[in-house]
N, C-alpha and C positions, 0 to 999 in steps of 0.2 A: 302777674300777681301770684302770690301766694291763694292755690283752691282749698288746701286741707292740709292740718298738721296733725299727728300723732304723738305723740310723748307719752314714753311708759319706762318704768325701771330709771326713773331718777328722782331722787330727792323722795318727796310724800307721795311721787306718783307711783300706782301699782304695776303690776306685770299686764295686767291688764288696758292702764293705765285711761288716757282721756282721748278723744277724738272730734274735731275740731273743722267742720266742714262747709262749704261754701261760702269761704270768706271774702269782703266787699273791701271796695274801695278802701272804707273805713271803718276800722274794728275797736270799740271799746270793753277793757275787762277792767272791770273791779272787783277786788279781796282785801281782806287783810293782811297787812307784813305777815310773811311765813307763808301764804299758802299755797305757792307755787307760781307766782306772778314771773322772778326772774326765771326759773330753768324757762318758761318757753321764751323769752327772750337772746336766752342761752343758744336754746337748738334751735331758736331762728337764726342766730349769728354765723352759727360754729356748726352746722349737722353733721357735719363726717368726725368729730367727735364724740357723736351721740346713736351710734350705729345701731340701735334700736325704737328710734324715734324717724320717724319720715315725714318729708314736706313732698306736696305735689302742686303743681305750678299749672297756671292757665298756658295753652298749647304746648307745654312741654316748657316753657322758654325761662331758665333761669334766668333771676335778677341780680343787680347787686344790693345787698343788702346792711342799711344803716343804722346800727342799733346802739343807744343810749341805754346804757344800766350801769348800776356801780363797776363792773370790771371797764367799760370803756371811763370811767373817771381815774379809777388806777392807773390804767394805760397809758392815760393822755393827758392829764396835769401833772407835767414837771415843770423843772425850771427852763427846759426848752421844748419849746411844742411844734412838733412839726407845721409849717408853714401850708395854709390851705390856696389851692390854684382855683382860679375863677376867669370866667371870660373876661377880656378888659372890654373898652368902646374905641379903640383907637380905629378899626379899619372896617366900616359897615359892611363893606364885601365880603369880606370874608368871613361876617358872620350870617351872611345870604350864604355864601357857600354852604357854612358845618348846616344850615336849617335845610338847606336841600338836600343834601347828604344824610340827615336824621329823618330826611321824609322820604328818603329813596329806600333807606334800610329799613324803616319799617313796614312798607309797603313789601321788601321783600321776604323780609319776617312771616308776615302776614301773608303774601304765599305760599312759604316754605309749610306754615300751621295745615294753609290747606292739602297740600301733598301728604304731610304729614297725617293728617286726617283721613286722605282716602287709602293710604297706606296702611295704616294701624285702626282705623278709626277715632271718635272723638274721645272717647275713654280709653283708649288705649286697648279694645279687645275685640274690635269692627274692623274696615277697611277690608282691604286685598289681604293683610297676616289673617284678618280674623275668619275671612273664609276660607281659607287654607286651612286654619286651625279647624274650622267645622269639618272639609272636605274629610282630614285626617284621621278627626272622630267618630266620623261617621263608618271610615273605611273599616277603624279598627274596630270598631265593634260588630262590625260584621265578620272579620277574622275572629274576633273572639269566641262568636257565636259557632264558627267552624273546630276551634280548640276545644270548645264545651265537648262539642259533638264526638270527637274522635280519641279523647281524654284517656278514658277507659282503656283503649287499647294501646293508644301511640304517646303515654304520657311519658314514659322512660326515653322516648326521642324529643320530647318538648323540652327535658332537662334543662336549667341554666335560660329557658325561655317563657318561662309560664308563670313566672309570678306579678307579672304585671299586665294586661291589654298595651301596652307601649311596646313591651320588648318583645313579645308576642307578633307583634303588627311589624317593626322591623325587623325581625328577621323573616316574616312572608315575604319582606321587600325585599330583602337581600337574597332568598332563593327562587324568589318569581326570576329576580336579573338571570340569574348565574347556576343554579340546579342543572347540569344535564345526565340526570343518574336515569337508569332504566325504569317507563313507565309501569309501574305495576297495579293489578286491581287492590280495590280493599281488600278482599277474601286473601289472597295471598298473602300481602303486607300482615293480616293477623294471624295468619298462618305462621309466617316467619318469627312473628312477634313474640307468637307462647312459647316457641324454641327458642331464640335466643336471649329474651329480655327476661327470661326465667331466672330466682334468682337463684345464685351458685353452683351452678352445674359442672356437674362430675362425669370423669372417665364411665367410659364403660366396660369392663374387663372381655378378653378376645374367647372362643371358647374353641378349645381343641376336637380336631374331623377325627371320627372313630376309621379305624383301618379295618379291613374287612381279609385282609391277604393271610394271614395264619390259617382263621378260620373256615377261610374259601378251599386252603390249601388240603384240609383234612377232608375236604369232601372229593378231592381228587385222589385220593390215595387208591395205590392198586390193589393192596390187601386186603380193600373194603368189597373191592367190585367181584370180587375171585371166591369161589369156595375156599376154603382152608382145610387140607385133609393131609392124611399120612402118607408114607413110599409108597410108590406103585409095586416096585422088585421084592414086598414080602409079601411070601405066600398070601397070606392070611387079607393080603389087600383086596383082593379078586372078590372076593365075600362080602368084605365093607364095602367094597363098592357096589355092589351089585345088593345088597341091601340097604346102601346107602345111608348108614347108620353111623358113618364114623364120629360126629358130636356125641351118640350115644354108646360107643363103645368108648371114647376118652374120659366121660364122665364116670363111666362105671371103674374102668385104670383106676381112680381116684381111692379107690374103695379097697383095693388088689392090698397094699401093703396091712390093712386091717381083718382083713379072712383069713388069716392063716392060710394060703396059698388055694381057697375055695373061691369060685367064681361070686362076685356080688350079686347076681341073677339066682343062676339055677344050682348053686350051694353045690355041685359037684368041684373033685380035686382041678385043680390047674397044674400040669406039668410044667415044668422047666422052659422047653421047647416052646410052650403057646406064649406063655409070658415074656419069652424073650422077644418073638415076633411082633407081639403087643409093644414092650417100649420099644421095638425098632421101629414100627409103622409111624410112633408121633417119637420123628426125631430132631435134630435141633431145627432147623426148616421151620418142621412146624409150629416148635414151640417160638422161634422167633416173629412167626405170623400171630401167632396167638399174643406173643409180649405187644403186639405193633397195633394189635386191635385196641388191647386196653388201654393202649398208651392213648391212644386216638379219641377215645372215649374221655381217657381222665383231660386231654387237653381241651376238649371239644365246650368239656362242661365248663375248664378252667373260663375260656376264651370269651365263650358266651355270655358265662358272668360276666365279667367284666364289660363289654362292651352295654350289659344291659344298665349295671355300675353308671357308667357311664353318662348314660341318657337318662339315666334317673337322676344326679349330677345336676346334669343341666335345667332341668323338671324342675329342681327341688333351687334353684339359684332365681326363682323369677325373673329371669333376665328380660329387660323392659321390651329387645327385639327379638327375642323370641316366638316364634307363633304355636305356642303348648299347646294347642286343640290339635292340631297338625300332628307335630311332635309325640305326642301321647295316641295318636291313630297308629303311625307308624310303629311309633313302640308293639301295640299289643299285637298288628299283626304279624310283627320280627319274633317275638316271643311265640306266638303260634307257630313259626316254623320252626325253632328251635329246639322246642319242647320234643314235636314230629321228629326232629333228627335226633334226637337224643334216645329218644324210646328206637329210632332204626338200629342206632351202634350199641344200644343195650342189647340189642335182638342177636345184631350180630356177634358179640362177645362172647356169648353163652351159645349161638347157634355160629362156629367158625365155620362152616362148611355152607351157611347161606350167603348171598347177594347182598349186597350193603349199597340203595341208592342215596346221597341225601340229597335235601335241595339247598340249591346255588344258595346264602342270604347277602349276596354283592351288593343283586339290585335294591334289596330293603336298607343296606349300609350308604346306599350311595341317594338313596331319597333323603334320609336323615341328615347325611353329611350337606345337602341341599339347601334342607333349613338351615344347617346351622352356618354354610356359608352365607345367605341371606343376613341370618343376623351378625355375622362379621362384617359385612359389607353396612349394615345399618351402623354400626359401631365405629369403624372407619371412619365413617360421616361425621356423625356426633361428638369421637373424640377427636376431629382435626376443627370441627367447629370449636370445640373448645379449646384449641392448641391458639386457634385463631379468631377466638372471640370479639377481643378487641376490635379486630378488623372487620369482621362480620358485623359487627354495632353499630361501628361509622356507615360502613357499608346500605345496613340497613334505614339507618338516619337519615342517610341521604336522600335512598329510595320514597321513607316515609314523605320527609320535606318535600320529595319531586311531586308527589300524590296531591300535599297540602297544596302546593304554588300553583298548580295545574287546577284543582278543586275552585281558587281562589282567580283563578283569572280574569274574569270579569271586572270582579271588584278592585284589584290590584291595576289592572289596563283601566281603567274608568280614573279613577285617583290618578296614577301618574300622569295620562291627558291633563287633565285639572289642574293638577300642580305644572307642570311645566306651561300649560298658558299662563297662569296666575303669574307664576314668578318669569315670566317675559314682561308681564302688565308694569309688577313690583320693577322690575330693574330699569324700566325705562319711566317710571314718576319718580326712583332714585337718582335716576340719572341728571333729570331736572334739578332736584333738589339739590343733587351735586353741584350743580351750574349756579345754583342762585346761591348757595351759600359759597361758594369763589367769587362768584361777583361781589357779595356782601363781605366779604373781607375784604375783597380791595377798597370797597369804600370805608368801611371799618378803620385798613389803613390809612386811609387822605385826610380820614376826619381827625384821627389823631394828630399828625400833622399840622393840621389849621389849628384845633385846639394849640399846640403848644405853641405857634407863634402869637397866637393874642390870651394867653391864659398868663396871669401875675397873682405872685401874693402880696401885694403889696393893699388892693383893695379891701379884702376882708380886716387887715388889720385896723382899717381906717372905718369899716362899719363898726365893729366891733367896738370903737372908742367912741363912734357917736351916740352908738347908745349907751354905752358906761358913762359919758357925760350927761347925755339926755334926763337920764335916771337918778341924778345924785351920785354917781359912783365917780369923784374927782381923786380920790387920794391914790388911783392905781392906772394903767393903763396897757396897752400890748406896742410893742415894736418890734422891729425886725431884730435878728439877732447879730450884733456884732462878732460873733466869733462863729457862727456855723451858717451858710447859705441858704436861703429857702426855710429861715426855725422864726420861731416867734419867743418870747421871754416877756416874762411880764415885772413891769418896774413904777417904781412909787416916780414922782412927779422931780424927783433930782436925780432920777436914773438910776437907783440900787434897785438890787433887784428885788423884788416885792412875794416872790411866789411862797417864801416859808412865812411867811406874816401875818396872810389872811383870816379871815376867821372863816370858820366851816362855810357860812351865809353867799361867803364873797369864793370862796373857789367852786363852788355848788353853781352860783350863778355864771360865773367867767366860762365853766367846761358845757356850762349849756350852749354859753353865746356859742363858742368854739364848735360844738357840734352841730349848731342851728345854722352855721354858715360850711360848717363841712360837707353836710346836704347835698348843700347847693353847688359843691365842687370839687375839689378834691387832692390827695396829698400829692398826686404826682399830675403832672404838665399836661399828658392825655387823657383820653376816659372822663374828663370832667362832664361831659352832655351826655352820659349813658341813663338808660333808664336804671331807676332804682323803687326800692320799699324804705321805707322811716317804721323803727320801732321804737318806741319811746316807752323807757319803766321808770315810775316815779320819780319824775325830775323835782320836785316841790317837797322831798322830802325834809329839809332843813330850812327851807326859805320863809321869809316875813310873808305876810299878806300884800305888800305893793309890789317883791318880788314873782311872788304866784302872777299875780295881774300880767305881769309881763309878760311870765313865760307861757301864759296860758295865750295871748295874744299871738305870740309867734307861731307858737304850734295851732293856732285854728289858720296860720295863714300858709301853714305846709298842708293843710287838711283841705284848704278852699283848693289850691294848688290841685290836689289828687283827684277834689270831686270834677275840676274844671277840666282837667287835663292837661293842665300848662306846665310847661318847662318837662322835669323829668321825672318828677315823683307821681307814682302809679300807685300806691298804698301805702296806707301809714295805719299800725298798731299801736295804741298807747296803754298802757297797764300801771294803774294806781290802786293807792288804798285809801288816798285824800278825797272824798265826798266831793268837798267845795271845788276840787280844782276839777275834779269829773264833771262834775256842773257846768264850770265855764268852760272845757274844751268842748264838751257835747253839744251845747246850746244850739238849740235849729230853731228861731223862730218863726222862719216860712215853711219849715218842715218840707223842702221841696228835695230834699237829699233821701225821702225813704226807697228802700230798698235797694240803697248803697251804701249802706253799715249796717254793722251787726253790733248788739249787745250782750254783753257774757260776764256770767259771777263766777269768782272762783270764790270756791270754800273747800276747807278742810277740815275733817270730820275724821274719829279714832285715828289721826295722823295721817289720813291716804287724801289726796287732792281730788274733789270734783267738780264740774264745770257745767255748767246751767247756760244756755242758750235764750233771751227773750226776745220777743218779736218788736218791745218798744224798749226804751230807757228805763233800768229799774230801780235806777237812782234818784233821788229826791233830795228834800229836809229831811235831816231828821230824824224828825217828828214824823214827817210821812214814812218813814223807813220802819219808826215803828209798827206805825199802822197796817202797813207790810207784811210785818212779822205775824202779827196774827192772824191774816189771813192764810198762811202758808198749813198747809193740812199736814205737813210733820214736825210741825211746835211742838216741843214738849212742855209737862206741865210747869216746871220750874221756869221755864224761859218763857213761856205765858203768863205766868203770876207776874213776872218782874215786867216784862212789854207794858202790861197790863197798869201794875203803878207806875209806869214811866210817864205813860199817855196822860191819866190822871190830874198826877202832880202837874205836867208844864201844862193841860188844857185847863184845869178847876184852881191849882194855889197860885201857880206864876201869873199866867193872863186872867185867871176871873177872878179871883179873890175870895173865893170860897173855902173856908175851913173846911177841915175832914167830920168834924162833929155836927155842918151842918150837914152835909152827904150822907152819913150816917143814918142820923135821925129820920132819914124819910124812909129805913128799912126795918122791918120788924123779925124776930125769928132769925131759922138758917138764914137768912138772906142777908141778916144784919151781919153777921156774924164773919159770911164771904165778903161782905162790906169791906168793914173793919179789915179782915185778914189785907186786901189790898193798900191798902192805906198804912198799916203800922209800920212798912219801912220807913216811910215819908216822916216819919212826927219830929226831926231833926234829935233825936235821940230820945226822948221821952217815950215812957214806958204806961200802959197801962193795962187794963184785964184781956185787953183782947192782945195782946200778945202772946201769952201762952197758948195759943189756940194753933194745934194741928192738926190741917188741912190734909183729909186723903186726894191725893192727886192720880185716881183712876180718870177713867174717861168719863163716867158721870158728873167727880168734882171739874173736870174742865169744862165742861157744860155748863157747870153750875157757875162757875167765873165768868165766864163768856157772856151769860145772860145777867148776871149781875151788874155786869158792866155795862150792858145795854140799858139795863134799866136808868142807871146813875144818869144816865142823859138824859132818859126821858122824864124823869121825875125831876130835872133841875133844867127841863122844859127846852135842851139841846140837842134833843134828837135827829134834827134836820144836817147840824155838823157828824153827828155820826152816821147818818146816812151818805153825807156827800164823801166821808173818807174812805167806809167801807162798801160802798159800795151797793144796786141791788142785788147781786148776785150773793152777796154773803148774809144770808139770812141764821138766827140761833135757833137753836129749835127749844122748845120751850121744857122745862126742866119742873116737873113734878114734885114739890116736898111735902105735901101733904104727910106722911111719913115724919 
C-alpha cells in the first residue's frame, strides 16, 4: 500500500507543497473542482513524471497502480478499446495452482520485508545499515574533535579535507590503511610547520667570507721588523750610530735645503763635505725602506677599512641567520687590534729606525668568517627548502597525516572491527534475500504462465453488457472487435459502431464499466492476479442520479474487497467534489472499518492547495456542512454572515414557515438591527430600511452575529436543534451592547 505522498511544485501546490501520511486501506478526499484533487491522482499514476513529488510504500514494496481520472477517459475511450483479460472457470486446477503460487509469493514477500527490516530497518534508517551509519558517526566525530584540536597548527595539511566531518573522517580511513611516512612528535611536526607552511617564503642571499691574506701579509713584512737607518761606509755613520739618532738626524736633513747651508739645531755653517755625507748616509736603500713603510701603513688602513666595511655590511643587512650579538663582539674586538696596529706603523714611519711588531688579525678573520659560514649553511637550507618546497609540503603532509592516523588508532581499529562484522551480518541476510527473491521470480514466472492459459477477454465483455442491459442502457453494447485481436468496439444494436454518438452521460458511464472491470484484470494475458491500489477522481461527474447509484455501488464493492482482503486490491483512493456521492461511497453503518481509512479536505485558498486530515467523515447534508462552517475558528466575517443566512432561511422559511418579520420582531435595538442584516438577503428581492445598514465586520461584529443567531432559536423556542447541531463544545460568549 501506498504509506505517504508528497506533492509540491504542481499546479496550486506550493514548493512547499502538502504531505499526506499514513494512509489506510481506504482513503476519502473531498474539494471542490480545481483544488487539486487530480495532480495527486496524477502523481499517483505517473510519479517519475513528477520528480519532485514522492510516494512511500508499506515495506518498500511497490504496487501496481489503477487510477480513473479524466486523462485515463482520453486514453481509453475510442472506437477500439483495448480488450481486458480475466481468469476464465474452465480448469479449477489450475486456478488452485495461480492461489498457491499468490500464497507462496506473498509469504515470500513477506519475508523479504523482514530481511529487509533487519537490514535497513523499519523506516528505512535502523537495521544493520543503520548501525553502521551510527558506528560511522560516532567515529567521525571523534576524528573531528582530533581536527578541532590540531587546526591551529596542521590546517594547511588538512587542505581539501576539512570542510566537512565526512571527508575529514575518510581520509583518517584512508591514511590509518596506507600512511607509512616517518613517525614524528607534535613539537617537531610544529616546528616544521612554521617553516614550511609559512606563507611565501623567499631566497635568502649568500654572504661573502672576508679574506685576511693582504692584510696578515703586511704584518710579515721585513722592513717593519728591521731598524731602518743609513750606509754604514760614511764617515759620519759611526756617530749616528753610536748616538743612535739617525730618525733625528733624517728629520732635521729635512730642514738643510731651508738654512741657507746652517745647521737646523745649532745655526752654525754646514760645509759641503758634511752635507754631502748627510745625503749619502739616507740613500736610495733607505729611502726605498722608508717608501715601503708608508706604503704598509697607507695599505694597512686601506685593508682594514674595508674588511671593517664589510662586517658592518653584514650588520646593517639583518640577515635572518645571522647571529649579530656574536658578530658585533667579534667586530669591536677586531677593531681593538687594528686600531693597536695602526698606532705601531704610525710609530714606525715617523721612527724608521724602530721595531715594527703587529698582531696576527687571521684568527679574529677566521671567527668572523665562522659566523658567516654558519649563516651560509643556514641559507643553503632554507633556500633549497624553497627550491623544494612543493616537496617538502607533501612531504610534511604526509608526516602530519602519519601523526593524525597513529593519534586516531583506536578509534579508526574499533570502527573498522564493527564495520566489517556488520557488513558480514548485511551480506549474508543479502544473501537470503537474494535467494527468495530468485525463487519468487520463478514463481512470478509459472504464475504468469497459468494466468495466460485460463485468462479471456471475452468475459468482461459479457459483464459489461449485463449490466448495460440491467440498467436500461439497450440501445448500445461492447463486442469483440472484428478487425483487431484481443479490442473491444462499442456498437448500437444493428452493429454500427456507436462510440461517436453517445452523449457525455453514456461514455462517462461505459469508461467506468471499462475501468471497474479493468481492476479486476488486465490488458495483457499475465499480471492479471497481481496485487494492486484503485484510484478513483470523480467518476459522477456528468452522470444522472440512477447513474451515480450504480457507480457508487460498484466501487463500495472494490472498497469491501480492500477492507476484506480478497482477490487483489489492497487500497483504494477516491477523490470527489459530489457531496452526495461522498456519502454513498463512505457510508459505514456498522462503523466496524475504523481505523482503516482516512478522511481528507482539500481546499484551496489565495490559489496554493491545502489538505486537512479528520479523524471521522466531515461530510454530511448540506445543511450540516453549513453548520460546519461556522464552527471552524477561521470563518471569516463575510463567509459567516452568509453560512449564517443560509442556515436560517432552509431551518425558519423552508421547513418552519416562519417569516423574517416574525423573527425580527422578537429583537429590540442593535440586536434588531444584526437581525435584519441576516435576513435581507433572503426577502427574494424586496427591499426595505434595513438594507442600507453596514455592518462592521471586526471580531466584535462576529460575535455580535454569532450571538444573534443563537438567540433567534431561543426566542423561537428552538434551542435544543441548535444545541444538537452545534454542539456542547461550541458555546458564544456573550456580547455586551449596553453601549
Amino acid at each position: 500500500m501506498i504509506d505517504g505522498l508528497i506533492v509540491r511544485n504542481q499546479a496550486t501546490y506550493s514548493a512547499d507543497g502538502v504531505k499526506l501520511e499514513d494512509l489506510k486501506q481506504v482513503n476519502y478526499f473531498f474539494g471542490t473542482n480545481g483544488a487539486g484533487k487530480t495532480t495527486i491522482s496524477r502523481v499517483i499514476s505517473d510519479p517519475s513524471s513528477y520528480t519532485q513529488c514522492s510516494i512511500s510504500w508499506s515495506n518498500n514494496r511497490e504496487l501496481d497502480r489503477f487510477v480513473y481520472n479524466c486523462d485515463f477517459f482520453s486514453s481509453n475511450f475510442t472506437e477500439q478499446m483495448a480488450g481486458i483479460f480475466t481468469l476464465g472457470e474452465e480448469d479449477a486446477s489450475i486456478e488452485r495452482d495461480i492461489s498457491r503460487n499468490k500464497e507462496t509469493i506473498q509469504k515470500l514477500e513477506e519475508s523479504i520485508a523482514r530481511l529487509d527490516e533487519l537490514i535497513d530497518g523499519a523506516d528505512g534508517k535502523g537495521g544493520k545499515n543503520g548501525y553502521l551509519g551510527k558506528s560511522r558517526e560516532d567515529a567521525r566525530e571523534k576524528c573531528w574533535r582530533a581536527k578541532t584540536t590540531h587546526d591551529a597548527y596542521f590546517g594547511e595539511a588538512f587542505k581539501g579535507n576539512r570542510g566537512t566531518k565526512e571527508l575529514f573522517f575518510s581520509k583518517s580511513l584512508q591514511e590509518h590503511k596506507s600512511n607509512t611516512s616517518e613517525l614524528l612528535s607534535i613539537d617537531q611536526l610544529k616546528d616544521k610547520s612554521e617553516k614550511i607552511y609559512s606563507k611565501n617564503p623567499e631566497k635568502v642571499s649568500y654572504l661573502g667570507k672576508l679574506s685576511a691574506e693582504k692584510i696578515s701579509s703586511i704584518s710579515h713584512l721585513e722592513v717593519l721588523k728591521r731598524p731602518v737607518i743609513g750606509k754604514n761606509d760614511v764617515n759620519i755613520s759611526k756617530l749616528i750610530a753610536r748616538l743612535n739618532n739617525s730618525d733625528w738626524v733624517r728629520n732635521g736633513i729635512e730642514y738643510l735645503p731651508f738654512s741657507d747651508s746652517s745647521c737646523p739645531f745649532c745655526q752654525q755653517n754646514i760645509d759641503d763635505a758634511l752635507a754631502s755625507e748627510l745625503n749619502n748616509y739616507f740613500d736610495e736603500s733607505y729611502k726605498e725602506d722608508v717608501s715601503s713603510i708608508d706604503q704598509a701603513l697607507l695599505s694597512y688602513q686601506t685593508l682594514s677599512k674595508d674588511i671593517i666595511g664589510a662586517i658592518d655590511s653584514v650588520i646593517a643587512q639583518n640577515h635572518k641567520f645571522v647571529a649579530e650579538e656574536k658578530l658585533s663582539q667579534r667586530r669591536a674586538e677586531l677593531m681593538s687590534i687594528i686600531n693597536e696596529n695602526f698606532h705601531k706603523l704610525d710609530r714606525k714611519k715617523s721612527e724608521p729606525s724602530s721595531i715594527c711588531e703587529l698582531q696576527d688579525i687571521s684568527i679574529f678573520i677566521e671567527q668572523i668568517n665562522s659566523i658567516i659560514e654558519e649563516a651560509n649553511s643556514a641559507s643553503l637550507r632554507h633556500n633549497n627548502l624553497v627550491d623544494n618546497l612543493s616537496n617538502e609540503k607533501a612531504t610534511l603532509t604526509r608526516q602530519i597525516w602519519r601523526f593524525i592516523a597513529h593519534e586516531l588508532d583506536p578509534v579508526i581499529t574499533t570502527y573498522n572491527a564493527d564495520r566489517e562484522k556488520t557488513l558480514k551480518e548485511i551480506e549474508g541476510l543479502a544473501k537470503a534475500r537474494t535467494e527468495k527473491f530468485k525463487k519468487m521470480a520463478e514463481l512470478t514466472r509459472d504464475l504468469q504462465e497459468l494466468e495466460r492459459r485460463v485468462t479471456s477477454v471475452i468475459p468482461t465483455v459479457n459483464q459489461i453488457n449485463n449490466i448495460l442491459s440491467s440498467f436500461g442502457f439497450t440501445n448500445f453494447s461492447l463486442r469483440q472487435s472484428t478487425t483487431k485481436e484481443n479490442f473491444y468496439e462499442i456498437v448500437r444494436s444493428d452493429g454500427s459502431n456507436a462510440a461517436k454518438t453517445l452523449s457525455e452521460g453514456e461514455k462517462s458511464f461505459i469508461t467506468f464499466l471499462y475501468f471497474y472491470h479493468l481492476v479486476r484484470g488486465g490488458k495483457r494475458a499475465e499480471g492479471v492476479t497481481s496485487d494492486r491500489i484503485i484510484v478513483i477522481d470523480d467518476p459522477v461527474s456528468s452522470l444522472d442520479s440512477d447513474v451515480l447509484f450504480i457507480v457508487s455501488t460498484l466501487i463500495k464493492k472494490l472498497i469491501s474487497d480492500a477492507y476484506e482482503g480478497k482477490d487483489k486490491i489492497k487500497q483504494v483512493i477516491i477523490l470527489t467534489h459530489n457531496i452526495y456521492f461522498h456519502k454513498e461511497v463512505s457510508f459505514d453503518p456498522t462503523l466496524t472499518k475504523v481505523g482503516r481509512m482516512t478522511f481528507w479536505m482539500v481546499r484551496k485558498r489565495n490559489n496554493v492547495t491545502r489538505i486537512e486530515r479528520s479523524d471521522k467523515n466531515p461530510i454530511m447534508t448540506s445543511y450540516q456542512l453549513l453548520w460546519e462552517e461556522i464552527k471552524r475558528p477561521d470563518c471569516t466575517g463575510i463567509t459567516l454572515q452568509n453560512t449564517l443566512r443560509r442556515i436560517l432561511e432552509s431551518y425558519f422559511k423552508v421547513f418552519g414557515g416562519m417569516t423574517n418579520e416574525d423573527i425580527i420582531s422578537r429583537f429590540s435595538g442593535q440586536e434588531q438591527q444584526v437581525c435584519a442584516s441576516l435576513f435581507s438577503w433572503i426577502n427574494d428581492g424586496s427591499h426595505n430600511a434595513y438594507d442600507e445598514i453596514c455592518m462592521s465586520l471586526d471580531d466584535t461584529s462576529i460575535e455580535s452575529y454569532k450571538n444573534v443567531f443563537k438567540q433567534i432559536f431561543e426566542k423561537t423556542k428552538h434551542e435544543a436543534h441548535y444545541h444538537m447541531m452545534m454542539g456542547k463544545d461550541h458555546e458564544v460568549a456573550p456580547v455586551n451592547n449596553a453601549s
